[in-house]
C-alpha positions in Angstrom: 28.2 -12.8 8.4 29.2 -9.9 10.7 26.7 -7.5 12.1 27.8 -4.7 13.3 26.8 -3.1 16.4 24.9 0.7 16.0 26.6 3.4 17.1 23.5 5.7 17.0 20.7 4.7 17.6 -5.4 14.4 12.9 -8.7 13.9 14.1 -10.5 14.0 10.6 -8.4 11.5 9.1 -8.3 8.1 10.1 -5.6 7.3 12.4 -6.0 3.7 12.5 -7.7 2.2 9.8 -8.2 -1.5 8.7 -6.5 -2.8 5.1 -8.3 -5.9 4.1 -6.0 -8.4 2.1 -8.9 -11.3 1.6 -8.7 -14.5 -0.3 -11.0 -17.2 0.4 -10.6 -20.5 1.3 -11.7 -23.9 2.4 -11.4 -22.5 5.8 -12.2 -18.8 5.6 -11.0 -15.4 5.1 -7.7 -13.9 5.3 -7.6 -10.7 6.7 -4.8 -7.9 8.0 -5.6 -5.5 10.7 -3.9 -2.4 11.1 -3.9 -0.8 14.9 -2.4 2.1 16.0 0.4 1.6 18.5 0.4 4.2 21.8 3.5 3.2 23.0 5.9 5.0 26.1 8.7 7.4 25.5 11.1 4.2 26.8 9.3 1.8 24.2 9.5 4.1 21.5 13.0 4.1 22.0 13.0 0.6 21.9 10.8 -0.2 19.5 13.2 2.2 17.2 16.3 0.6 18.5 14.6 -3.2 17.2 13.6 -1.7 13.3 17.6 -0.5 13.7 19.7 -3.5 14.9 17.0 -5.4 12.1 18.1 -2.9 9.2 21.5 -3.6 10.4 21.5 -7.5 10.4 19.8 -7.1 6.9 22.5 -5.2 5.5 25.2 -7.5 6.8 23.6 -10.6 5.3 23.0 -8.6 2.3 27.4 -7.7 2.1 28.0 -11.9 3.1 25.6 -12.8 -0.5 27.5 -9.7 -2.5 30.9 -10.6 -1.2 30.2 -14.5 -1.5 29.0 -14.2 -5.5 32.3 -11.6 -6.0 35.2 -13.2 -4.5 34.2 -16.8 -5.3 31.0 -16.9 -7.3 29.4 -18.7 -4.7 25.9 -18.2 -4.0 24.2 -18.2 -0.2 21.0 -19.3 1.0 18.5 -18.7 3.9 19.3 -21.8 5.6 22.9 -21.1 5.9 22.5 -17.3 7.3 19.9 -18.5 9.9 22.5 -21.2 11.2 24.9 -17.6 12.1 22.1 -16.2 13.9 22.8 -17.7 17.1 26.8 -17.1 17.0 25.4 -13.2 16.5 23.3 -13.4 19.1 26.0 -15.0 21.7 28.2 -12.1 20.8 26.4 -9.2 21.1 24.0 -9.8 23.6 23.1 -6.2 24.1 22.0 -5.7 20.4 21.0 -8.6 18.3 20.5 -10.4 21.7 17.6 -8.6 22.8 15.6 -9.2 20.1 13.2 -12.3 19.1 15.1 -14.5 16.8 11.9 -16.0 14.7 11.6 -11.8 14.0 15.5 -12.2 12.6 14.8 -15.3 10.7 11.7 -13.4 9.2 14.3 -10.3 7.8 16.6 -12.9 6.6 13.8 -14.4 4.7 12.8 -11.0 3.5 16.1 -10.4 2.4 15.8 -13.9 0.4 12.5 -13.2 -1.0 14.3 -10.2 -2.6 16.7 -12.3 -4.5 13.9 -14.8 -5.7 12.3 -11.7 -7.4 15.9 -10.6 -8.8 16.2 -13.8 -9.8 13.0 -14.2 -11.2 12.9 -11.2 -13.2 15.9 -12.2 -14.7 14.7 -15.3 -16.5 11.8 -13.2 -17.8 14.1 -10.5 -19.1 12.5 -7.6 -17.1 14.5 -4.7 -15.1 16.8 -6.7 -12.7 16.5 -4.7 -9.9 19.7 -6.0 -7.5 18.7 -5.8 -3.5 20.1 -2.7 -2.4 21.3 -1.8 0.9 18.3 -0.3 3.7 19.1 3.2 4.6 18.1 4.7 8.0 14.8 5.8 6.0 14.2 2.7 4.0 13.3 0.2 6.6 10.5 0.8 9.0 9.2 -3.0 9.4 10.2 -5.9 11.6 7.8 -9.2 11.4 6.9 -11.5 13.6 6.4 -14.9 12.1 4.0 -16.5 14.9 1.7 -15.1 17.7 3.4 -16.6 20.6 7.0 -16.8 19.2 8.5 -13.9 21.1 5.5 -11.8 20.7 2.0 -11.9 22.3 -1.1 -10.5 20.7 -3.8 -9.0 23.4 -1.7 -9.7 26.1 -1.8 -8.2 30.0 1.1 -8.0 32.1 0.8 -7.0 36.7 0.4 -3.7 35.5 -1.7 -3.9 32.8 -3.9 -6.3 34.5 -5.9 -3.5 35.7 -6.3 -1.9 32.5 -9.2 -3.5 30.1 -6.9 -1.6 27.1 -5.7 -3.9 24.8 -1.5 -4.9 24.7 0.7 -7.0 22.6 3.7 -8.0 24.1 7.0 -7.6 22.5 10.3 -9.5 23.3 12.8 -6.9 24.0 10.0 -3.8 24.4 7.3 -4.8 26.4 3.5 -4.7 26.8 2.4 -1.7 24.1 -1.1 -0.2 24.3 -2.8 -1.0 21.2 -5.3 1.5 20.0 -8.1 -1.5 19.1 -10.7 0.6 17.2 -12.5 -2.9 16.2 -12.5 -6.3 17.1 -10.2 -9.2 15.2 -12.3 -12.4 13.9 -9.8 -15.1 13.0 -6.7 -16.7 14.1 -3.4 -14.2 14.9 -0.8 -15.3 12.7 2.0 -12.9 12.2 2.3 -9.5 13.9 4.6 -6.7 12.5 5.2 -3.1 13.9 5.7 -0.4 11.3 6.5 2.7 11.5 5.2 5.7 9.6 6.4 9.0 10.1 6.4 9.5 14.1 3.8 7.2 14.4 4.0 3.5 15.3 1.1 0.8 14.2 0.3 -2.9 14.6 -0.2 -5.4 11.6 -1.5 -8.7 12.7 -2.6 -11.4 9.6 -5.4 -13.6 10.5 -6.3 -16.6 9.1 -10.0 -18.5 9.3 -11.7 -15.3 9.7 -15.2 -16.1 8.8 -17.0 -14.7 5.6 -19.3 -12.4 6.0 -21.2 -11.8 2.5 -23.9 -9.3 1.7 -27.7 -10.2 1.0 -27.9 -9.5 -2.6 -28.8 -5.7 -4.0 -30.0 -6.8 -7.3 -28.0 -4.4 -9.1 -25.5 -4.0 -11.8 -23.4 -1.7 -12.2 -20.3 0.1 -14.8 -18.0 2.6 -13.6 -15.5 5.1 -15.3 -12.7 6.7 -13.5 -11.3 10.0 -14.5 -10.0 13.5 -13.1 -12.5 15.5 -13.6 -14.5 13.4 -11.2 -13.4 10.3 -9.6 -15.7 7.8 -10.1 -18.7 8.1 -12.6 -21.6 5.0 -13.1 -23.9 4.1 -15.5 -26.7 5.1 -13.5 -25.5 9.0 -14.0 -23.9 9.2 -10.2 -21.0 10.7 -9.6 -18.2 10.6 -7.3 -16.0 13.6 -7.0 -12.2 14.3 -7.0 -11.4 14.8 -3.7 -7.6 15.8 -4.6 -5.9 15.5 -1.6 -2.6 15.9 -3.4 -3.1 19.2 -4.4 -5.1 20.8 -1.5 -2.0 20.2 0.1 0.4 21.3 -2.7 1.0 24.9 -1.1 1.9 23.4 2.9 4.2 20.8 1.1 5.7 23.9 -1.6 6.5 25.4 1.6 8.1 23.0 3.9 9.9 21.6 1.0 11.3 24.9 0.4 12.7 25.6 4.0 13.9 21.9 3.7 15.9 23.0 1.1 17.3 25.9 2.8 18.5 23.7 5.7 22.0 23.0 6.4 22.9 19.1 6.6 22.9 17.3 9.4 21.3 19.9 11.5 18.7 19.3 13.9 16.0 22.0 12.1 16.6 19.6 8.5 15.1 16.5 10.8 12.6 18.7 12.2 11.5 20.2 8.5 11.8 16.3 7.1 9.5 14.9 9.8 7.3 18.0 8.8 7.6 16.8 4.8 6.9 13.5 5.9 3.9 13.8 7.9 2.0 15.9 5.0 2.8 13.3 3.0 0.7 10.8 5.6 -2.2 13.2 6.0 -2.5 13.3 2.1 -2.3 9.3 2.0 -4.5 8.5 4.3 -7.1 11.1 2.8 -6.8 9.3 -0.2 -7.0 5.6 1.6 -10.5 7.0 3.4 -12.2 7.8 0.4 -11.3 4.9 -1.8 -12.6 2.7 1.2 -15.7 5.2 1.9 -16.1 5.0 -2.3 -15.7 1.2 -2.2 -18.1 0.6 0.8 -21.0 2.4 -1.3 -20.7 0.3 -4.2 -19.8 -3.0 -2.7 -23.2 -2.8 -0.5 -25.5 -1.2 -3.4 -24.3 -3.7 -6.4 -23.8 -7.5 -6.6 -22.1 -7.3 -9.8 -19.3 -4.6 -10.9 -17.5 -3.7 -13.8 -14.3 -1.3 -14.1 -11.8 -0.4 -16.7 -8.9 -2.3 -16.9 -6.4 0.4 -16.4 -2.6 0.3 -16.7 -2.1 2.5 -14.8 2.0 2.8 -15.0 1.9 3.0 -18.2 -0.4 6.2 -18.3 1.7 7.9 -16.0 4.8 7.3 -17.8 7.0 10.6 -18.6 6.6 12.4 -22.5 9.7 14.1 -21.9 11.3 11.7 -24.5 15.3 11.6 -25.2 17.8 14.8 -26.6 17.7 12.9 -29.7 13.7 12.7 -29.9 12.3 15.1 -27.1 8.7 15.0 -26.5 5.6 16.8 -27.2 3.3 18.4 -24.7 5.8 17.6 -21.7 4.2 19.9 -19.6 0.9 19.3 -20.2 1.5 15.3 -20.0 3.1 16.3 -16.9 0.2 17.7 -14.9 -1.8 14.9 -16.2 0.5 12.4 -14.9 0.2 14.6 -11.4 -3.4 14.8 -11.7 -3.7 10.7 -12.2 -1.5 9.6 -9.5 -3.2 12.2 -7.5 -6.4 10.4 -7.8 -5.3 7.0 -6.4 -7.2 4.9 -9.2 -4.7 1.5 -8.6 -5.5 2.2 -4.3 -9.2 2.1 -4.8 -9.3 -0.3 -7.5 -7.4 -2.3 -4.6 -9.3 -2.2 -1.9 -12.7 -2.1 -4.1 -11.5 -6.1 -5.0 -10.3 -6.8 -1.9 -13.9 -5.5 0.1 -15.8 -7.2 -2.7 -14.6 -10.3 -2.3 -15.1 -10.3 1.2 -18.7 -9.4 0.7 -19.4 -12.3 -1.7 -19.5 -9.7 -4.6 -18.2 -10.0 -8.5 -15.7 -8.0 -9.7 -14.9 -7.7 -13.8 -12.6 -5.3 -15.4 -12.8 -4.9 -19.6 -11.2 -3.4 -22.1 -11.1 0.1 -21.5 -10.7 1.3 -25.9 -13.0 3.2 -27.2 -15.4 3.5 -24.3 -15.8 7.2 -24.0 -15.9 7.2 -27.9 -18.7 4.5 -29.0 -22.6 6.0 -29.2 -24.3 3.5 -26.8 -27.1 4.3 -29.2 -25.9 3.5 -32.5 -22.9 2.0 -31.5 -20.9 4.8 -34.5 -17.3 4.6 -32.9 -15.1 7.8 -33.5 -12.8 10.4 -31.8 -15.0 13.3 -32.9 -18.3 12.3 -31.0 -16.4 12.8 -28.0 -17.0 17.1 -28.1 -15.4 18.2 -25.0 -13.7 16.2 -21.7 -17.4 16.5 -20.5 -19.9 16.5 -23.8 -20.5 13.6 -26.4 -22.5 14.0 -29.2 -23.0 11.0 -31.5 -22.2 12.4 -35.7 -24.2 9.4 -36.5 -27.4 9.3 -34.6 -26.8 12.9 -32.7 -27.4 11.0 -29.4 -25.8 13.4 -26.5 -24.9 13.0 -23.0 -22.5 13.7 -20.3 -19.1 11.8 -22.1 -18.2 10.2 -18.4 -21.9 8.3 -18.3 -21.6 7.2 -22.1 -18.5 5.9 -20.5 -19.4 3.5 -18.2 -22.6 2.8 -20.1 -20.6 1.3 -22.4 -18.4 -0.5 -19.5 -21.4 -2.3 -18.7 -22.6 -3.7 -21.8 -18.9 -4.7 -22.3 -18.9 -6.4 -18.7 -22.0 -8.0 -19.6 -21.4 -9.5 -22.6 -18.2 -10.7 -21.3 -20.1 -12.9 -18.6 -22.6 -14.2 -21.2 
């Protein structure tokens, strides 16, 4: 294996805000942390320089497995790409040299743990999906398998030693300043530095970080998620559709537009791009602070909770059809689709689980057929008692309400009877 050397090298909005990933254990909790990064001009430079020569040593072992399985229908494996690392290192001390090797060994295994999925989905007949090469844009990640190992988590250096601001120390960057908007329970596992847009940010995974459930709220709840309004439960609350998407839609119409009108290669194209890209961060993270301010209110008002069992990717999928058998209602399928993915049901469904369990709480998704279309009354099921996308009128029993509380109503009787 040959790796090259490189020849180039909001204040209402969260700017650092904490994804929970927790499963428990004998032990405790796992949890990740997410820090924003306030690094120097110098180790910006070098902190993009490390994600680089990374990218670049991915795509070299990446060429070794492709030309290995073409010329000779060999197969290679982790263990014998790590065994290169330190002739790679020994001859380019400047580039691959500088860098931690556990954080090398980590994007070799990443690279590995892409052809276990290829692999995998293989045998179970699915979309292959051969690991393709990492463009400039395509790899913002470099992981670093243990705190201590060529990084330091919270550490102080002579000149930071005067400073109660927290660090982490990086092999080959230096002591960063860490924007710590909370304090870490647990043990410091792995750290990672991302970057997103122009920003840089700090992922440390910690293990035996202790529970911390909830006294219970002796409530029960079913929710229904729509467009209209995001979240609807069977008390009659309602959560509405913040959008973000499209109360952006006219500031990304624009810059997209002016991207388009850039010439290649020019300096205003990465200018307008970096423009592009950060919309597309202000409108993610909107989306991430609701679902977590959402999730927060239920998790502390209910002890039991029941959702829709959504599939989600196969809602959004395209009508447009083939030439042979075009679609129906493209358009309108389309804006649906928009309006959907817009919403972020599969992000707040995720971190909803993921803040429930940490709380002790129970989380149940049913069948979600025929639940905006069943009187909770009578229990007459048919597409014509559901009036309007906001009215349901029963033709059995004339029952009426809102068609969004029938809804999840009928989500928790489901959710019910399934735990009985």
């Amino acid at each position: 294996m040959k790796c090259a050397v490189p020849v180039w090298s909001a204040r209402g909005a969260r700017t650092a805000t904490c994804r929970t990933d927790d499963n428990y254990g004998e032990a405790g909790v796992r949890r990740r942390y997410k820090f924003l990064l306030r690094p120097t001009s110098k180790q910006a430079t070098a902190l993009a320089a490390c994600v680089e020569d990374h990218r670049l040593l991915y795509n070299a072992a990446l060429e070794e497995r492709r030309e290995a399985w073409r010329r000779a229908r060999k197969g290679i494996l982790y263990g014998s790409q790590s065994k290169q690392l330190k002739d790679i290192r020994s001859a380019d001390p400047q580039g691959q040299g500088r860098w931690s090797f556990s954080s090398q060994q980590a994007t070799l295994r990443r690279l590995d743990r892409a052809f276990q999925a290829f692999f995998r989905r293989i045998k179970t007949g699915r979309k292959p999906g051969y690991p393709r090469f990492k463009g400039g844009g395509r790899f913002d990640t470099v992981e670093w398998p243990k705190d201590g190992d060529g990084c330091r988590w919270n550490s102080t250096s002579d000149s930071a030693a005067r400073s109660d601001r927290t660090r982490v120390y990086l092999r080959g960057i230096g002591h960063v300043r860490v924007h710590a908007h909370r304090k870490i329970a647990g043990t410091v596992k792995t750290v990672s530095a991302k970057r997103e847009g122009r920003r840089w940010y700090l992922v440390l995974s910690c293990d035996h970080v202790p529970a911390d459930p909830l006294p219970p709220a002796g409530s029960t709840v079913g929710i229904d998620m729509g467009v209209a309004s995001f979240l609807t439960t069977s008390e009659g609350a309602q959560v509405p559709n913040p959008r973000p998407g499209r109360c952006s839609a006219g500031r990304l119409t624009a810059a997209q537009q002016a991207l388009a009108r850039c010439a290649r290669y020019s300096n205003r194209r990465r200018r307008i791009v970096a423009r592009v890209a950060a919309l597309h961060a202000a409108v993610r993270r909107r989306r991430l602070d609701h679902a977590h301010k959402t999730a927060v209110w239920l998790v502390r008002n209910h002890d039991l909770i029941f959702h829709e069992e959504l599939r989600i990717t196969n809602m959004t999928r395209s009508a447009a059809g083939t030439l042979e058998e075009p679609g129906t209602n493209v358009a309108q399928k389309s804006g649906l689709n928009r309006s959907i993915l817009d919403a972020g049901w599969g992000v707040f469904l995720a971190v909803l689980h993921a803040k429930a369990e940490s709380a002790g709480r129970v989380i149940v998704g049913v069948d979600p057929r025929n639940t905006s279309r069943t009187c909770p009354d009578c229990g007459h099921c048919a597409a014509g008692n559901r009036v309007t996308q906001a009215s349901f009128v029963c033709l059995a029993c004339g029952f009426a309400r809102h068609a969004d509380i029938v809804a999840a109503t009928n989500i928790l009787r489901a959710g019910l009877a399934l735990q009985t």
